[in-house]
C-alpha positions as CSV (number, residue, x, y, z in Angstrom):
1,X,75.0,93.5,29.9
2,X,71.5,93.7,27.9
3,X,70.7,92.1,25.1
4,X,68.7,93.6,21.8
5,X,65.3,93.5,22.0
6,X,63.3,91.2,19.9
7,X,62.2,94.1,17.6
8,X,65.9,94.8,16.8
9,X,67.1,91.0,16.1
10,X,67.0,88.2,14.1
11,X,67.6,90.2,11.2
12,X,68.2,87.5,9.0
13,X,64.9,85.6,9.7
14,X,63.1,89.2,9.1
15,X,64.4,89.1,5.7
16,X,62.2,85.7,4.7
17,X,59.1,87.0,5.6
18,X,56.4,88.1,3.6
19,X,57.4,91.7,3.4
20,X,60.3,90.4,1.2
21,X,58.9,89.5,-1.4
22,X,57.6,93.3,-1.9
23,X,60.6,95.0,-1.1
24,X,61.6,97.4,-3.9
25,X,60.3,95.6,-7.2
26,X,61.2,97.1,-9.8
27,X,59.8,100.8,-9.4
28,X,60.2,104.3,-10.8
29,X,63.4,104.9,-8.5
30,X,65.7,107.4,-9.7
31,X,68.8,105.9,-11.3
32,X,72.4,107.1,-9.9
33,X,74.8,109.4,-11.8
34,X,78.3,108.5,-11.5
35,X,79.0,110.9,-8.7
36,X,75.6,110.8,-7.3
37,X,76.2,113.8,-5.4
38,X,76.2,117.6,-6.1
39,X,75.5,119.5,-3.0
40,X,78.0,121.2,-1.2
41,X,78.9,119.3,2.6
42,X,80.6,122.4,4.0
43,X,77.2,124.0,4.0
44,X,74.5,124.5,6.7
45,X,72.0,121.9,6.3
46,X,70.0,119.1,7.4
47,X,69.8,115.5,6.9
48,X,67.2,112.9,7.5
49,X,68.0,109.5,8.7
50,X,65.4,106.6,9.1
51,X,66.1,103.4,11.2
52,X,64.6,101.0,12.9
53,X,65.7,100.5,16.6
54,X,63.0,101.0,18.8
55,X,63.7,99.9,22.2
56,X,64.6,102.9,25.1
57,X,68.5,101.9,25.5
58,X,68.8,101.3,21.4
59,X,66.9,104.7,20.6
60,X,69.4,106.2,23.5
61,X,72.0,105.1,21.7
62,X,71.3,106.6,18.3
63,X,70.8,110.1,19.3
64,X,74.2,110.1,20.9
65,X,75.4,108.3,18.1
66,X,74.3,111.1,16.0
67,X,75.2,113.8,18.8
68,X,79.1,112.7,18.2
69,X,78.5,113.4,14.6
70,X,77.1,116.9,14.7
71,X,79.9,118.0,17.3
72,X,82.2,116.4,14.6
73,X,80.2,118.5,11.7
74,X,79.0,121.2,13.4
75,X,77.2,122.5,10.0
76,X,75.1,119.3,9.6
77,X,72.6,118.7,11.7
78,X,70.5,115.2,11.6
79,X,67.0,114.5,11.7
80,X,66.2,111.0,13.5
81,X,63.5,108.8,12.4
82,X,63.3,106.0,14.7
83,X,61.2,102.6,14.6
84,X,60.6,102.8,10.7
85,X,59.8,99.4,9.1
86,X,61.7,98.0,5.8
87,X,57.8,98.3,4.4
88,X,58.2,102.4,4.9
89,X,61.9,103.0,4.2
90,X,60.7,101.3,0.8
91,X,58.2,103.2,0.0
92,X,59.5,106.4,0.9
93,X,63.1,105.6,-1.1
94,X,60.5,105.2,-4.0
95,X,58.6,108.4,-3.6
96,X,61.5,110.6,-2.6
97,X,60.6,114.2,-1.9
98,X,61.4,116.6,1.3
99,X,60.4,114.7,4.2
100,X,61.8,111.1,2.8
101,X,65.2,110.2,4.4
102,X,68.7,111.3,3.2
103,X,69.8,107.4,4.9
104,X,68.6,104.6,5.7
105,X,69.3,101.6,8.0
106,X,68.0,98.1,7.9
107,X,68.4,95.0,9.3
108,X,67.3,92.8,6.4
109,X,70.9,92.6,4.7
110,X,69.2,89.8,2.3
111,X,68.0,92.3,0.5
112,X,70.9,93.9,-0.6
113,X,70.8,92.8,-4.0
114,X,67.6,94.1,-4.5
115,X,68.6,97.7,-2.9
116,X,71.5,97.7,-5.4
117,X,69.8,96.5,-8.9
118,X,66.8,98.8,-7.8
119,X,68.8,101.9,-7.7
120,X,67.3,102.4,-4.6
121,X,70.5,103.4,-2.9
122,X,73.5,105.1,-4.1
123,X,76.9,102.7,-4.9
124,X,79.2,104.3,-2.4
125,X,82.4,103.4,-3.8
126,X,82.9,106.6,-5.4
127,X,82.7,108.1,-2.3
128,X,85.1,105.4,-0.5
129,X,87.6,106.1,-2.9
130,X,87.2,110.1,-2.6
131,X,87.9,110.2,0.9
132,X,90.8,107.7,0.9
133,X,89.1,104.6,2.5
134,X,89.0,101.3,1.5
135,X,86.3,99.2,2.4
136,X,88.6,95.9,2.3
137,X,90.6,96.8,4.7
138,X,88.4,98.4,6.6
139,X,85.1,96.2,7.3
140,X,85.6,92.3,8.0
141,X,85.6,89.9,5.0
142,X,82.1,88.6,5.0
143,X,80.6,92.3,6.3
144,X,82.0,93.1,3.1
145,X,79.9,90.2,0.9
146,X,76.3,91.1,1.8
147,X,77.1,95.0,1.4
148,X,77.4,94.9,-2.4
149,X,76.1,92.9,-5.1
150,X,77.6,92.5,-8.6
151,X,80.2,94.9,-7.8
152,X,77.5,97.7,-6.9
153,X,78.9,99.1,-3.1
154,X,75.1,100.0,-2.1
155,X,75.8,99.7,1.7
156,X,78.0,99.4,4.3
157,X,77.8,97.7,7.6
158,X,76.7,99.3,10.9
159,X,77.2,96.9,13.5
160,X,76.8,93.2,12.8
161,X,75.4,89.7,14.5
162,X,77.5,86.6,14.5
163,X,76.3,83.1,15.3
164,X,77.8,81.0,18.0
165,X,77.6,77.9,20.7
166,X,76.0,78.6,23.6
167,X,76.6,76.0,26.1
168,X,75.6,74.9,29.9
169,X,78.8,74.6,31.6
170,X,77.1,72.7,34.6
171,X,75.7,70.0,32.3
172,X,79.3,69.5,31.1
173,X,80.5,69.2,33.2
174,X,77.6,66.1,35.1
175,X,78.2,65.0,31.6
176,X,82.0,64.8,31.9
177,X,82.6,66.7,28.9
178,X,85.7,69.1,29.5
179,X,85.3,71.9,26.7
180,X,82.7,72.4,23.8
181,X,82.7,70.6,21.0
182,X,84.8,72.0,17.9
183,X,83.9,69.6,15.4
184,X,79.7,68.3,14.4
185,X,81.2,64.5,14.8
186,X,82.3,66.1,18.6
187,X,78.9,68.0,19.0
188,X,76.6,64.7,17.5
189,X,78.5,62.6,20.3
190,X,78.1,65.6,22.9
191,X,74.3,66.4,22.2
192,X,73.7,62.9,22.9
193,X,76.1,62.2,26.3
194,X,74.0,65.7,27.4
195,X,70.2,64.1,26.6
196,X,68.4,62.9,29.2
197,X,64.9,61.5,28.5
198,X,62.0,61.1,30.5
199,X,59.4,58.6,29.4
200,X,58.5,59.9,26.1
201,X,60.0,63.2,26.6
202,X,63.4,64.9,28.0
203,X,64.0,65.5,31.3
204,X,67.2,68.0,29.6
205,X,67.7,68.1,25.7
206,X,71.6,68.2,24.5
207,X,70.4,70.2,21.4
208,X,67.3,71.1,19.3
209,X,68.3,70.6,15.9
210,X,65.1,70.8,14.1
211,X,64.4,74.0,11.8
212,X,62.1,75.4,13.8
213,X,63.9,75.4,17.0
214,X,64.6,79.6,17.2
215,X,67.7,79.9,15.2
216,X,68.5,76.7,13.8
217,X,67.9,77.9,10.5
218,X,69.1,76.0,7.3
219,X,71.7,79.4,6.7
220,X,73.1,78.8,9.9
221,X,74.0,75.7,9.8
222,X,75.4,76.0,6.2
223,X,77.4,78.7,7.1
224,X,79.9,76.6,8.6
225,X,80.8,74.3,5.8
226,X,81.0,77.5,3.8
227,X,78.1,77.0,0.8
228,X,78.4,78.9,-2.6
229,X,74.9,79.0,-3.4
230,X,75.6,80.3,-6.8
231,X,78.2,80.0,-9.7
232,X,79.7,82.9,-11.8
233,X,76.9,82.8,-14.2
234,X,74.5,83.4,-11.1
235,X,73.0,80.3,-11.2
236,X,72.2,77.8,-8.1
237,X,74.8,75.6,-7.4
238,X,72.6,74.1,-4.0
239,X,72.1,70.8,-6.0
240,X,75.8,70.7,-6.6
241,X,77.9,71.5,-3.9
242,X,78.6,69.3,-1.3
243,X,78.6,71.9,1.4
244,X,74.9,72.1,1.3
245,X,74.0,68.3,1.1
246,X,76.6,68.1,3.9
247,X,75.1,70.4,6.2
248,X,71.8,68.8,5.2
249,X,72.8,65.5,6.2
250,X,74.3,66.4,9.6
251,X,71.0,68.1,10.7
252,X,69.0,65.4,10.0
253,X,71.6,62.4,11.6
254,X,71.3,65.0,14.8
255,X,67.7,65.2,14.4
256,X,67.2,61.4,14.5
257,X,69.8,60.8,16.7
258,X,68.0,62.8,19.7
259,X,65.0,61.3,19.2
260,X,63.1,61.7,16.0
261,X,61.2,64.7,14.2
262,X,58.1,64.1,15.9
263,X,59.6,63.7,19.6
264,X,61.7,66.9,19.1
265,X,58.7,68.5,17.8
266,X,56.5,67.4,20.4
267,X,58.7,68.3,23.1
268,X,59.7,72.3,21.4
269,X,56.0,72.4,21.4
270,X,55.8,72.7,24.9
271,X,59.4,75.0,25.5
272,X,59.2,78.7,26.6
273,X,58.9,81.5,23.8
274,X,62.9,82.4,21.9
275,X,62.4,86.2,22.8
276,X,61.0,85.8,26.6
277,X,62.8,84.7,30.4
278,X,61.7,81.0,29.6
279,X,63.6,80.2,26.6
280,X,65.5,77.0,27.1
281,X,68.4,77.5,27.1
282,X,67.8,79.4,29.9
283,X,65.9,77.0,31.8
284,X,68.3,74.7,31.1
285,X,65.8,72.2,29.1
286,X,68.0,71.9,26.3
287,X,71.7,72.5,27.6
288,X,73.3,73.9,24.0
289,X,72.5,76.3,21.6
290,X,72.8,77.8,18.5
291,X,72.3,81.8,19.2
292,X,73.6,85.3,18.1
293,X,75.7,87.3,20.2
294,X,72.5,89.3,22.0
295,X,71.7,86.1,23.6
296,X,74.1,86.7,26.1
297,X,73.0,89.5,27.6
298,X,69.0,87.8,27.5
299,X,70.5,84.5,29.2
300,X,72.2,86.5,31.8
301,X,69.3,88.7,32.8
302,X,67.3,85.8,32.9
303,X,69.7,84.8,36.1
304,X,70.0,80.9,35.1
305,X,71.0,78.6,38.0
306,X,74.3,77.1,35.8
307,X,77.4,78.7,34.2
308,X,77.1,79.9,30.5
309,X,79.5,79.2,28.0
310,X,80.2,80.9,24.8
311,X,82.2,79.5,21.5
312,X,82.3,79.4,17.8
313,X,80.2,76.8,16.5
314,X,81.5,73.5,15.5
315,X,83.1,73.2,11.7
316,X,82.8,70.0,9.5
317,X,85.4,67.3,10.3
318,X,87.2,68.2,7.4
319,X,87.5,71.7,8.2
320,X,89.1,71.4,11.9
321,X,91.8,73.8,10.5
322,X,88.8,76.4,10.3
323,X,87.2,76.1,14.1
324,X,86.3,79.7,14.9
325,X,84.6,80.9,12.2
326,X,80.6,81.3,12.1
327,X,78.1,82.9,10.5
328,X,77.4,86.8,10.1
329,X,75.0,89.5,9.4
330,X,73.8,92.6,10.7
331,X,72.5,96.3,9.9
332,X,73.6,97.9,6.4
333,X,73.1,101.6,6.3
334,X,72.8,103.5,2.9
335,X,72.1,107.1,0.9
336,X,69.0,107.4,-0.7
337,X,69.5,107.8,-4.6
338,X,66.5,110.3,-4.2
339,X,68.3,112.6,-1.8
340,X,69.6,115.7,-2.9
341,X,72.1,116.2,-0.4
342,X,74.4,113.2,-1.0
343,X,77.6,114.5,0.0
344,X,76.2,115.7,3.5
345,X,74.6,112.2,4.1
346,X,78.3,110.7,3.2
347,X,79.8,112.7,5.6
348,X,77.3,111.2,8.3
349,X,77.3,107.5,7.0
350,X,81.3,107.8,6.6
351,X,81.0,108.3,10.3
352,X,79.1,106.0,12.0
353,X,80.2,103.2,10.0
354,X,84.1,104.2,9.7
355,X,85.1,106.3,12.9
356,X,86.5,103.8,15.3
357,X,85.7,105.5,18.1
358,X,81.8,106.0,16.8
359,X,81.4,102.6,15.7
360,X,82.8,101.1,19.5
361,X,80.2,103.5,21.5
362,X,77.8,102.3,19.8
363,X,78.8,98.9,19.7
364,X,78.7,99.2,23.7
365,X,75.7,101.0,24.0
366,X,73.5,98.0,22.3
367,X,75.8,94.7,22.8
368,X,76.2,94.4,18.4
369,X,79.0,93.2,17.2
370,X,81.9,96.1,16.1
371,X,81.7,96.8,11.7
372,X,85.3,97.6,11.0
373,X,88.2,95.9,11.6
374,X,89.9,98.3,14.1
375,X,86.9,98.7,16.0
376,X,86.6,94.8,16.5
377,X,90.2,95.4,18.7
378,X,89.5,98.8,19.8
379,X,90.9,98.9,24.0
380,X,87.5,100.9,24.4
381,X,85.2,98.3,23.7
382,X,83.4,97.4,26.9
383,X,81.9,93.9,27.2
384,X,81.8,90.4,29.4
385,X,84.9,88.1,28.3
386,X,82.5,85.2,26.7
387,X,81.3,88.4,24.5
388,X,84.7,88.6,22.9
389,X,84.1,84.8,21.3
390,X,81.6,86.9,18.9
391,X,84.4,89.9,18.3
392,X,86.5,87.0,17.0
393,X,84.1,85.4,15.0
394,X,83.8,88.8,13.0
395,X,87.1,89.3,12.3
396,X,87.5,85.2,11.5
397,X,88.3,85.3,7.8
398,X,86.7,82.2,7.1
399,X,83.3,83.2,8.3
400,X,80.5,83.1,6.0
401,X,77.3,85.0,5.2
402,X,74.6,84.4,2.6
403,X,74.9,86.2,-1.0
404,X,73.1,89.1,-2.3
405,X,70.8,88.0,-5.2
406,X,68.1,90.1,-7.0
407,X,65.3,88.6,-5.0
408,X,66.5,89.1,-2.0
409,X,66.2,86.5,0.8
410,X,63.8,84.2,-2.0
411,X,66.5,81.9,-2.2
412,X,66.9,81.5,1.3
413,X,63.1,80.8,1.9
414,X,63.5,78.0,-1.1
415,X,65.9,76.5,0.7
416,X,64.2,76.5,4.5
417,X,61.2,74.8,3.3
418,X,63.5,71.7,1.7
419,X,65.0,71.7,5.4
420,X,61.4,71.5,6.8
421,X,60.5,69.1,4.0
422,X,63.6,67.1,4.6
423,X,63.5,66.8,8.2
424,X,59.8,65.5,8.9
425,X,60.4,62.8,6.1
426,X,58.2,64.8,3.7
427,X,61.4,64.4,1.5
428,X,63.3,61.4,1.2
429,X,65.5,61.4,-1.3
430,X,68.2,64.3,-0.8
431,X,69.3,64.7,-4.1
432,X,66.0,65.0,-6.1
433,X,65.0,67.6,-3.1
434,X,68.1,70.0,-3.8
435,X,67.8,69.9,-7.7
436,X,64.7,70.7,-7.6
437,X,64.7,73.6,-5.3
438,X,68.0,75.0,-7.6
439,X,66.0,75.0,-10.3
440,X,63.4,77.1,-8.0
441,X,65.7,79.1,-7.5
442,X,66.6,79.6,-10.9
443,X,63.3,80.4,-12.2
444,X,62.6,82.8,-9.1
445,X,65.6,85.0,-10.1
446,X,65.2,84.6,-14.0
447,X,61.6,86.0,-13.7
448,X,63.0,88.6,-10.9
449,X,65.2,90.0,-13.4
């Protein structure tokens, strides 16, 4: 089994970079009319689609993802655009014309909210209900959330990520621990029993908590004591709930109990690169970690010398009852409002987002996790037995994901930098630190909108 490439990963970290903060202000885009489609599908015609895999396997992939749709649609044939960037599907939804793209894909699913209220994309829920399907039923709960935005259907999954516990069996079992941990009072105690120092450094880290350590992001973590980030009048609700100051708090107890900021730091300093043979985990220099399903495959081709274990992150204490959940994302596809051939591009985006069959072959072909609820137990899908931790993640009703919001990922990035701030003692008082970055996040999307 292989894993994603880098370029094709972490697509929720993609979504707080700079590129972000550009992506589709508010622009000259055409608006949508309620059908937002007059062509005829039954026609002979041709499509564009723009996405952004790039690597040989993921590029394979597509074009025999698309060859299953044009033997399905004989009369449709599809035009594939690989390796595009957010920064060019943006511009070219703007501009519209012949050679822009009928459909889209992206990995930056934070940016939903901005797709929708930019009219950037089409809602599709005309076109679920016209061909019978409904999306509730038919894509897991969370997949849903961060496809839509104020009731605006923009997008609909294509493939997703979930976050789990990666573990090192070997050190568990030198440790004498007999399973992973399924609460953080289980994992705190377990990180520790699984650090071994060495002088002023570790011989073999139980855990890196800090922020910066790959995908220990402050969404991540959050995601399992189930945050709202925002009340029904849209404002932030960080300072408030006790999710977030909860999943504050337990990063920074794990971060002092292995050692300190600047030990951890110090010591992550001098660990192998997230995307490369050397990462940790693999090394087995820190024996857990917090990793999307693609890690897998990249742990397993990096031929470790211990066993690798795979399961759903821990859940609060007072959660138990809701151990196997985690966190999700993944790629969104979409209809360009520009394109005049919206009813063809339907037909095409029905398919590889809705066909079970479709959505499993491609699942296989680049080790994401299935986008529809009967693909996530399709008998087809083909995959190593830890990988199936990850196919129940997905279909885990109480897993999470971030929400859409005008700004896209702004939010997010808000409320990273408080977790940086927090953790190196920048910050020390909690509270004042989360009301100030809701009202940051108040103003951001006030003067967004």
């Amino acid at each position: 089994m292989s894993a994603r490439t880098p370029s094709a990963v972490r697509k929720a970290a993609f979504a707080l970079t700079a590129s972000t903060a550009l992506l589709l202000t508010a622009t000259a885009c055409t608006g949508q009319a309620a059908t937002g489609a007059q062509d005829d599908a039954s026609e002979q015609q041709t499509i564009t689609f723009w996405h952004a895999w790039s690597a040989p396997n993921e590029v394979k992939a597509v074009k025999d993802l698309v060859a299953g749709f044009e033997k399905a649609h004989p009369n449709i044939q599809v035009n594939v655009v690989g390796n595009m960037t957010d920064d060019k599907i943006n511009q070219a939804l703007r501009a519209g014309g012949t050679k822009a793209p009928d459909v889209i894909s992206s990995f930056t699913t934070n940016n939903v909210g901005k797709f929708c209220t930019s009219g950037a994309l089409v809602d599709l829920d005309p076109f679920f209900e016209k061909a019978g399907v409904d999306p509730e039923k038919t894509f897991p709960k969370a997949m849903n959330e961060y496809t839509q935005y104020q009731g605006d259907r923009c997008a609909v999954p294509l493939l997703g990520d979930a976050y789990g516990l990666y573990y090192n069996k070997t050190a568990f079992e030198k440790a004498g621990i007999t399973g992973p941990p399924k609460t953080w009072s289980e994992f705190e105690a377990d990180a520790q029993k699984l650090t071994i120092t060495q002088g002023d450094t570790y011989k073999q880290l139980g855990f890196m908590p800090n922020y910066h350590g790959w995908e220990t992001t402050t969404e991540h973590y959050m995601g399992q004591f189930s945050p709202t980030y925002f009340d029904a009048s849209g404002k932030s609700t960080i300072a408030t709930d006790p999710a977030v100051s909860g999943a504050f708090t337990l990063q920074k107890k794990l971060v002092d109990a292995l050692g300190g900021f600047k030990k951890l730091e110090k010591f992550r300093a001098g660990l192998g690169d997230e995307w490369g043979p050397k990462h940790p985990f693999h090394t087995g220099q820190v024996a857990m970690q917090l990793d999307g399903e693609w890690r897998l495959g990249m742990a397993l081709d990096a031929k470790p010398g211990f066993e690798i274990g795979v399961a759903p992150l821990p859940v609060p204490d007072d959660r138990a009852d809701q151990y196997g959940k985690g966190y999700i994302t993944g790629t969104i596809a979409g209809i360009a409002a520009t394109s005049q051939k919206q009813n063809a591009a339907w037909e095409f985006v029905k398919y590889i987002t809705t066909d079970t069959d479709a959505v499993v072959g491609f699942s296989n072909a680049i080790h994401n996790v299935p986008s529809t609820l009967e693909a996530l137990k399709s008998p087809k899908l083909t995959y190593d037995p830890r990988f199936k931790t990850f196919l129940d993640i997905a279909a885990n009703p109480y897993s999470t994901t971030s929400p859409a919001s005008v700004n896209g990922g702004v939010y997010l990035t808000t409320v990273q930098q408080l977790g940086y701030d927090y953790e190196s003692g920048k910050v020390t008082d909690l509270a004042a630190g989360l009301k100030k970055a809701a009202a940051q996040i108040d103003t951001d999307i006030a003067q967004a909108k």
